[in-house]
Backbone and ligand atoms as CSV (ligand in chain L), in Angstrom:
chain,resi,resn,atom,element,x,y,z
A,1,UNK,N,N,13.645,-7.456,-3.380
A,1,UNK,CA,C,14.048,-6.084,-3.589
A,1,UNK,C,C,14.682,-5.547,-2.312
A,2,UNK,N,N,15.667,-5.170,-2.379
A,2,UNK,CA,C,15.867,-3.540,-1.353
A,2,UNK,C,C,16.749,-2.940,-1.899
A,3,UNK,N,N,16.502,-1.750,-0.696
A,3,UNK,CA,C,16.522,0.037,-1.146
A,3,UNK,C,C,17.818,0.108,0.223
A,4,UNK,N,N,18.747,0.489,-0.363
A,4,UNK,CA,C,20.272,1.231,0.236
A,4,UNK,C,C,19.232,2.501,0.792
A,5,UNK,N,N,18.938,2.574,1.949
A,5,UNK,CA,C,19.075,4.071,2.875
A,5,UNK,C,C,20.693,5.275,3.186
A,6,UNK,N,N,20.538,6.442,3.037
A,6,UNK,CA,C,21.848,6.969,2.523
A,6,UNK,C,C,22.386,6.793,4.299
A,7,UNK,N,N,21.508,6.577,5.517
A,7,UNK,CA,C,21.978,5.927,6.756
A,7,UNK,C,C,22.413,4.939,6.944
A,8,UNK,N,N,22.815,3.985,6.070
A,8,UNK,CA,C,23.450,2.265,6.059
A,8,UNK,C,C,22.543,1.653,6.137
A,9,UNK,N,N,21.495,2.285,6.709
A,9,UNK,CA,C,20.049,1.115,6.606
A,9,UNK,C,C,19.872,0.239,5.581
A,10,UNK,N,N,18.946,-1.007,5.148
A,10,UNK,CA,C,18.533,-1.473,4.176
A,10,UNK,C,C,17.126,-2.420,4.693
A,11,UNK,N,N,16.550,-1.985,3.438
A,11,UNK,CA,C,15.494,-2.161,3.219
A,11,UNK,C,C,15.492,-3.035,2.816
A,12,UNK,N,N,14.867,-4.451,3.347
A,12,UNK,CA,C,14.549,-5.611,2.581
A,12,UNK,C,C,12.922,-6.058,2.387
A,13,UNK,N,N,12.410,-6.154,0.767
A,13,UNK,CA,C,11.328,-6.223,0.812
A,13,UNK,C,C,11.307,-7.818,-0.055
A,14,UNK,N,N,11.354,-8.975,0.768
A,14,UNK,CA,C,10.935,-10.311,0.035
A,14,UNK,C,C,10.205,-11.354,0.323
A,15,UNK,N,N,9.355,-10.269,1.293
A,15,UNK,CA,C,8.152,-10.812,1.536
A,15,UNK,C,C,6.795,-10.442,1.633
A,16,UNK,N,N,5.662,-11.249,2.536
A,16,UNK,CA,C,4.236,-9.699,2.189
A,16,UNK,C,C,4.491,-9.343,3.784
A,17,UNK,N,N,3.467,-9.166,4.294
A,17,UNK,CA,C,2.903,-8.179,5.454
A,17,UNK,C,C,4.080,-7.683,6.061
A,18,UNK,N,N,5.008,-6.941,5.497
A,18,UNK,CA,C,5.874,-6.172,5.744
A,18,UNK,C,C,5.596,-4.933,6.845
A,19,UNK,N,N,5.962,-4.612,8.082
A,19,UNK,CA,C,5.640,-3.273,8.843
A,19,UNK,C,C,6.431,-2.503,8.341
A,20,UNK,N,N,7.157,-2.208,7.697
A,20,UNK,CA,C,7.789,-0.905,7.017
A,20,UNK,C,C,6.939,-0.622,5.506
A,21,UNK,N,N,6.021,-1.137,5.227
A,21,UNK,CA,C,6.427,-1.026,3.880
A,21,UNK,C,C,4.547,-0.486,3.882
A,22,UNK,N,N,3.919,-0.124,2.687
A,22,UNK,CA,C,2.798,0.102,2.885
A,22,UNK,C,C,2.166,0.180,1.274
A,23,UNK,N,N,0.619,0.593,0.906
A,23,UNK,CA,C,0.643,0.858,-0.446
A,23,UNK,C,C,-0.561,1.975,-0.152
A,24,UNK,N,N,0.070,3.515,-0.844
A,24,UNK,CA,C,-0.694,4.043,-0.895
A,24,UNK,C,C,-1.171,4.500,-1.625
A,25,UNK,N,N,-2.978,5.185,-1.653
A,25,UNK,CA,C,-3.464,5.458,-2.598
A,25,UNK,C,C,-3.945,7.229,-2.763
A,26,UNK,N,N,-3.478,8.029,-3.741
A,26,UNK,CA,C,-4.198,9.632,-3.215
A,26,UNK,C,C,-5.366,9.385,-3.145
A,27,UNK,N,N,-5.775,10.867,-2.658
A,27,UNK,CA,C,-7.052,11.296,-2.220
A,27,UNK,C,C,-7.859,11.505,-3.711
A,28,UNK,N,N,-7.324,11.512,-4.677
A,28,UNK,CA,C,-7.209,12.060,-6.106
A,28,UNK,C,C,-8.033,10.629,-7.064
A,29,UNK,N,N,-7.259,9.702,-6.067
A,29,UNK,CA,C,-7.681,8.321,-6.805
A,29,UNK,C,C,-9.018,7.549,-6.005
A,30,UNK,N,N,-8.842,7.839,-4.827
A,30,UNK,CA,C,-9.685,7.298,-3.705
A,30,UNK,C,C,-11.358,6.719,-4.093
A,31,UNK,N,N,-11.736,7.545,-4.554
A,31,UNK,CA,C,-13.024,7.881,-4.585
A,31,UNK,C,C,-13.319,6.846,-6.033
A,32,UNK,N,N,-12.516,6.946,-7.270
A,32,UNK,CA,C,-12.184,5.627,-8.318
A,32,UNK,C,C,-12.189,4.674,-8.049
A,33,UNK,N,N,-11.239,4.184,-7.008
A,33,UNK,CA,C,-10.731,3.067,-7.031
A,33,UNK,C,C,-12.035,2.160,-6.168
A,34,UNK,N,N,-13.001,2.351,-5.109
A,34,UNK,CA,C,-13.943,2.209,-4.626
A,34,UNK,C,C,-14.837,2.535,-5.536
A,35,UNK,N,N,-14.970,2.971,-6.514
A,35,UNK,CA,C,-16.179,2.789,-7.722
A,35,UNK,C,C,-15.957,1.579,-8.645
A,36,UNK,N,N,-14.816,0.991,-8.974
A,36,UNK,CA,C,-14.627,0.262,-9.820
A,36,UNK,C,C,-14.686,-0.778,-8.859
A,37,UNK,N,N,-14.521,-0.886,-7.173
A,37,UNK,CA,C,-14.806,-2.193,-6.786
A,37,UNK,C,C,-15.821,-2.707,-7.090
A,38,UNK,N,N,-17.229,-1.257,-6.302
A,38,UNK,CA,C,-18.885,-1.347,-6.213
A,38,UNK,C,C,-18.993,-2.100,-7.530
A,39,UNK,N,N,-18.464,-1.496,-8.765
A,39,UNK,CA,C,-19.068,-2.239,-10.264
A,39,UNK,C,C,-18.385,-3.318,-10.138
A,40,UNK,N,N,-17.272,-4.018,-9.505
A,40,UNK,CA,C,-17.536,-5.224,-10.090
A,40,UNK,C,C,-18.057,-6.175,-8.763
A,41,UNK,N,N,-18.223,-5.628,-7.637
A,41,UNK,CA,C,-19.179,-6.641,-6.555
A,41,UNK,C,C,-20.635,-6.398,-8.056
A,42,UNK,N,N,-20.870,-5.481,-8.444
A,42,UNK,CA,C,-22.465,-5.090,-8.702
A,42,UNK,C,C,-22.336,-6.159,-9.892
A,43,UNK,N,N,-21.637,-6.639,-11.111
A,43,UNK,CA,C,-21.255,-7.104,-12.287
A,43,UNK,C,C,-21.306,-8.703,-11.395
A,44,UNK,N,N,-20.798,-8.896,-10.263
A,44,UNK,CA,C,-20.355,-10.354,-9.938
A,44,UNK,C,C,-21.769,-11.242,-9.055
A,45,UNK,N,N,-22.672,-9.987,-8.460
A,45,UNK,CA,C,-23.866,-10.114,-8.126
A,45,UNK,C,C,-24.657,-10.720,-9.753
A,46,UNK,N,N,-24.564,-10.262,-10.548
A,46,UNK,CA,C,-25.535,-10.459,-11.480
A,46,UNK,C,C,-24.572,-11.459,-12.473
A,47,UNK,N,N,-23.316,-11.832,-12.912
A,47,UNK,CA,C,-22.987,-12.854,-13.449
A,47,UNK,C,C,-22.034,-13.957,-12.775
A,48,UNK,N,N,-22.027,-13.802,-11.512
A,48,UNK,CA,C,-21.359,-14.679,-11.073
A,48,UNK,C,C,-19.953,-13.904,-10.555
A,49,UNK,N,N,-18.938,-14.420,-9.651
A,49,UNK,CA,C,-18.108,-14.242,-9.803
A,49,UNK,C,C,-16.736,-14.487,-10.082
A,50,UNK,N,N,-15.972,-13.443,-10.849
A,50,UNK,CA,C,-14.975,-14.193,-11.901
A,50,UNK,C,C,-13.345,-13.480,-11.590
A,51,UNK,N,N,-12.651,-13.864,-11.798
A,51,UNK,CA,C,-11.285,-13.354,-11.643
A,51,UNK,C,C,-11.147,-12.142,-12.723
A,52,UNK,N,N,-12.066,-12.691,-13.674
A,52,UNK,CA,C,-11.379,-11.104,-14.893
A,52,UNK,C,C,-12.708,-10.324,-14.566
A,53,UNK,N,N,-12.893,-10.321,-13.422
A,53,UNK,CA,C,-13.572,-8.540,-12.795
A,53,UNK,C,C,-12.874,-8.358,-11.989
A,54,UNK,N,N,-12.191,-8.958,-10.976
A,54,UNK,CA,C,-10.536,-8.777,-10.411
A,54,UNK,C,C,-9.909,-7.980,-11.290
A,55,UNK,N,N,-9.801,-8.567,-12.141
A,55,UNK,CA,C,-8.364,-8.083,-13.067
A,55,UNK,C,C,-8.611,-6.706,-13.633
A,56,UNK,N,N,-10.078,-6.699,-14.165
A,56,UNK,CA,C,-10.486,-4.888,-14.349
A,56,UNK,C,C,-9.980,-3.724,-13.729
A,57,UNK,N,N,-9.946,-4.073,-12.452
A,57,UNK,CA,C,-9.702,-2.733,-11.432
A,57,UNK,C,C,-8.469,-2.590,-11.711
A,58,UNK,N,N,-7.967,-0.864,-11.218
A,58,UNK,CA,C,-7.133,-0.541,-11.706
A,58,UNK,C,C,-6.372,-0.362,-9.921
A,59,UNK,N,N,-4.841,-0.704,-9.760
A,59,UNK,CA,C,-4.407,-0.595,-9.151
A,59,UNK,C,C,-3.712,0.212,-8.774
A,60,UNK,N,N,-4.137,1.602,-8.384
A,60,UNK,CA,C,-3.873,3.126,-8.472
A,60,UNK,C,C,-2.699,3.264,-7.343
A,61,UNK,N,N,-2.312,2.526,-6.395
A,61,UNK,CA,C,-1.739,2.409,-5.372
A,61,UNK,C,C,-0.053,2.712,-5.561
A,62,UNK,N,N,0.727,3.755,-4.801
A,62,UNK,CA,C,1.729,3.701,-5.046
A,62,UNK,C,C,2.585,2.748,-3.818
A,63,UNK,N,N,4.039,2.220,-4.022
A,63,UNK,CA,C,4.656,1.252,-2.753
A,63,UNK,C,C,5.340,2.611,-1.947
A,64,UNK,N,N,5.298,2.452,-0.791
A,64,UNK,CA,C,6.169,2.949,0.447
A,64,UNK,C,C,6.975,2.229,1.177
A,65,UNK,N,N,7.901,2.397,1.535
A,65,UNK,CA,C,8.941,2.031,2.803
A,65,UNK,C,C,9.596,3.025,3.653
A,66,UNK,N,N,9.489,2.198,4.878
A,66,UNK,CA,C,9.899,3.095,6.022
A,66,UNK,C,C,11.661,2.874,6.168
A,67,UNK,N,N,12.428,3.328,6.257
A,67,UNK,CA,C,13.491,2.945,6.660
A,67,UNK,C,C,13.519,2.942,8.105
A,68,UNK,N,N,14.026,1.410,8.741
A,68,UNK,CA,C,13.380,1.196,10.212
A,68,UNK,C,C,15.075,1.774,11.476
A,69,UNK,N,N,15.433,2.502,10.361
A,69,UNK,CA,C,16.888,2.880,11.200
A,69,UNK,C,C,16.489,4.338,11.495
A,70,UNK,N,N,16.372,5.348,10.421
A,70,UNK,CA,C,16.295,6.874,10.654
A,70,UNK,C,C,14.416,6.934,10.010
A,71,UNK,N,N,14.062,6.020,9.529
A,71,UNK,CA,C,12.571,7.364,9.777
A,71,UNK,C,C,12.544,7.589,7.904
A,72,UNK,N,N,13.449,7.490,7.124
A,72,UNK,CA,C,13.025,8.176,5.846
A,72,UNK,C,C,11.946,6.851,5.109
A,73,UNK,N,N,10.824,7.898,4.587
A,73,UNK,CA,C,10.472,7.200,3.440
A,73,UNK,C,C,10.462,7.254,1.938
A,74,UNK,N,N,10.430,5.743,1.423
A,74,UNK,CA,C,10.806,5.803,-0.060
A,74,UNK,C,C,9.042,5.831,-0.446
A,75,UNK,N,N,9.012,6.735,-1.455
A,75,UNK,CA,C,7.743,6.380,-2.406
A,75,UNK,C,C,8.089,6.099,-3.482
A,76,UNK,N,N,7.344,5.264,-4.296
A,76,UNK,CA,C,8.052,4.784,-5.543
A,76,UNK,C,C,7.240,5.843,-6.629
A,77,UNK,N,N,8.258,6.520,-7.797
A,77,UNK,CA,C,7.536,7.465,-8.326
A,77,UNK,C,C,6.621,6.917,-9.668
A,78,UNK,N,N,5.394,7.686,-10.265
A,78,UNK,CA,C,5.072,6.842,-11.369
A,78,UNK,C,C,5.465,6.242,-12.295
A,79,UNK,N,N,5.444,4.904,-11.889
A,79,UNK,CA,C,5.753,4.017,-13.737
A,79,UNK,C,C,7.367,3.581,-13.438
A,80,UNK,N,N,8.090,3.783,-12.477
A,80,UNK,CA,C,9.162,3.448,-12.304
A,80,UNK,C,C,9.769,2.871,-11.305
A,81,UNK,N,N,10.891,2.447,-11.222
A,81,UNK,CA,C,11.671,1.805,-9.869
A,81,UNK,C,C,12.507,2.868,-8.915
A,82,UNK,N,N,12.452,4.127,-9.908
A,82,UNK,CA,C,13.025,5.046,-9.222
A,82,UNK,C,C,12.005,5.178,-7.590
A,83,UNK,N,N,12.387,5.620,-6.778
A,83,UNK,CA,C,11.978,6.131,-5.529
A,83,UNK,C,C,11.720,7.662,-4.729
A,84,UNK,N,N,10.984,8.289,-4.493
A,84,UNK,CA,C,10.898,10.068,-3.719
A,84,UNK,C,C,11.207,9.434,-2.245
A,85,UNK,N,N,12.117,10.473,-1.991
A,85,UNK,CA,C,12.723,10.037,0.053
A,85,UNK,C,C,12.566,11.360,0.527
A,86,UNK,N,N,12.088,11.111,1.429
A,86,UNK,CA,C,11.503,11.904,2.693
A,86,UNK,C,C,11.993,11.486,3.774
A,87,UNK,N,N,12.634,12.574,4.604
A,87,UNK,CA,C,13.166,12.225,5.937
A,87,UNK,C,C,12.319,13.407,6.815
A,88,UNK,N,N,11.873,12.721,8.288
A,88,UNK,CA,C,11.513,12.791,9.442
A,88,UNK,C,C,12.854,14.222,9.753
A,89,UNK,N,N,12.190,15.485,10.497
A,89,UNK,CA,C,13.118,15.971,11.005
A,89,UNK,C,C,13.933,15.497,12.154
A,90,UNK,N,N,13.236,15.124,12.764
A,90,UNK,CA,C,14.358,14.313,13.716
A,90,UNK,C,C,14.918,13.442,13.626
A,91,UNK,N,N,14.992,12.461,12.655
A,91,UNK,CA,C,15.653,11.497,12.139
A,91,UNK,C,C,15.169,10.079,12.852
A,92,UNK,N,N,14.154,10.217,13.163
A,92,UNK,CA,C,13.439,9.061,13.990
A,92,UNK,C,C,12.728,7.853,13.238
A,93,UNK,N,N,12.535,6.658,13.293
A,93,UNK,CA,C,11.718,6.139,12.357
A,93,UNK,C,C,10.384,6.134,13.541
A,94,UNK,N,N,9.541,6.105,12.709
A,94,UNK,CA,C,8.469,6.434,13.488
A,94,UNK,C,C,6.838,5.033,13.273
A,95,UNK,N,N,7.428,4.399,12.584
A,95,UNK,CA,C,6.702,2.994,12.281
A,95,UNK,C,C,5.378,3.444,11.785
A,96,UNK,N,N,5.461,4.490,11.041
A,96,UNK,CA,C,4.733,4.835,10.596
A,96,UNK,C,C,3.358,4.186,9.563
A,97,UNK,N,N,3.631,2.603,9.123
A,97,UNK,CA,C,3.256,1.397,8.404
A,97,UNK,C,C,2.863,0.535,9.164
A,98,UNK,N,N,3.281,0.640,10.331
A,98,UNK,CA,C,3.065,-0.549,11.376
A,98,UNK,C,C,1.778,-0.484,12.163
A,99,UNK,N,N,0.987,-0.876,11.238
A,99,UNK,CA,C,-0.215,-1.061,11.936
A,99,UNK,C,C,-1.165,-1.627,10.873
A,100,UNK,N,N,-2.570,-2.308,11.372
A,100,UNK,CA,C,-3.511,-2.708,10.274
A,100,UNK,C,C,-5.057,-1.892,10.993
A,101,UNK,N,N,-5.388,-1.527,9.861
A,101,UNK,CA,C,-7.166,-1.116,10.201
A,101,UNK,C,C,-7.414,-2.235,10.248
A,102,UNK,N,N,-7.655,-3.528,10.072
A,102,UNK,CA,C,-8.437,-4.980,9.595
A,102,UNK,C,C,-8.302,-5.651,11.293
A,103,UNK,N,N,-6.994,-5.205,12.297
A,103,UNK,CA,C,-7.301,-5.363,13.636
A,103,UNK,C,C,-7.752,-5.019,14.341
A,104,UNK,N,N,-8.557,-3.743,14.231
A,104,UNK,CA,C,-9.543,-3.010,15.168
A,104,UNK,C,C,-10.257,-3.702,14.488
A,105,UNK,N,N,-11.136,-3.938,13.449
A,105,UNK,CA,C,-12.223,-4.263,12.829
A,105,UNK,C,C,-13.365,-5.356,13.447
A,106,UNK,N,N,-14.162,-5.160,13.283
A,106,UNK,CA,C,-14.993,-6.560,13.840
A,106,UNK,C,C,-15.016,-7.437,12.781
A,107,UNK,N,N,-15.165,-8.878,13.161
A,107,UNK,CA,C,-15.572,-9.544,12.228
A,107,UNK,C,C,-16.637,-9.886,11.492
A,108,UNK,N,N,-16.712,-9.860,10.280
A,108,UNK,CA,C,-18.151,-9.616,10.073
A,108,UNK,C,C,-19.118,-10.953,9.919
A,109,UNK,N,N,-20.628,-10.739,10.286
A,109,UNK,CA,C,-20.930,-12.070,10.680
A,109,UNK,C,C,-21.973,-12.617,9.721
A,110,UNK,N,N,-22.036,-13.778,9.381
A,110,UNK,CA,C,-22.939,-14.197,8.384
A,110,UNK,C,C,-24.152,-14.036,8.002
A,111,UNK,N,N,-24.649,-13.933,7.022
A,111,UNK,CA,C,-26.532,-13.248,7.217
A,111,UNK,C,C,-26.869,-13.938,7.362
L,1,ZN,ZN,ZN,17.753,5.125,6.937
């Protein structure tokens, strides 16, 4: 996939751990989407675990991209390929994606 920026930029997304790119989830969904994990760690504790309690959860997450020239981002709107763009007043990209919580993190250690 990529996304024409109306700055000549382009967005190329054809791969994973992308630093422009991100998946986000509202505050709206947040609190769901971490309930349906708990039930199926809690479901996989007591029958094992299976890919179709994977597949249950619902993937509430919308895609983002940064455009790494001026700063705008694309959100992708519901249910479609269409995109919402947002530009930075200063026209800066601001790497706003570029980063992981999972590298501060400790590793966690075996019981
Ligand atoms: Zn751009």
């Amino acid at each position: 996939m990529k996304i024409g920026c109306t700055c000549g930029g382009i967005i190329v997304d054809q791969t994973d751990s992308l630093p422009n790119k991100a998946y986000v989830i509202s505050d709206r969904d947040w609190h769901a989407f971490w309930d349906q994990i708990e039930e199926a760690m809690k479901a996989s504790e007591k029958h094992g675990y299976s890919y179709q309690l994977i597949d249950q959860i619902v993937d509430p997450s919308q895609q983002a991209w940064e455009c790494q020239d001026c700063g705008r981002l694309f959100l992708t709107k519901d249910g479609s390929n269409m995109t919402d763009v947002f530009r930075p007043d200063d026209g800066q990209a601001k790497k706003v994606f570029d980063r992981s919580g999972f590298a501060t993190r400790p590793t966690p250690q075996e019981p």
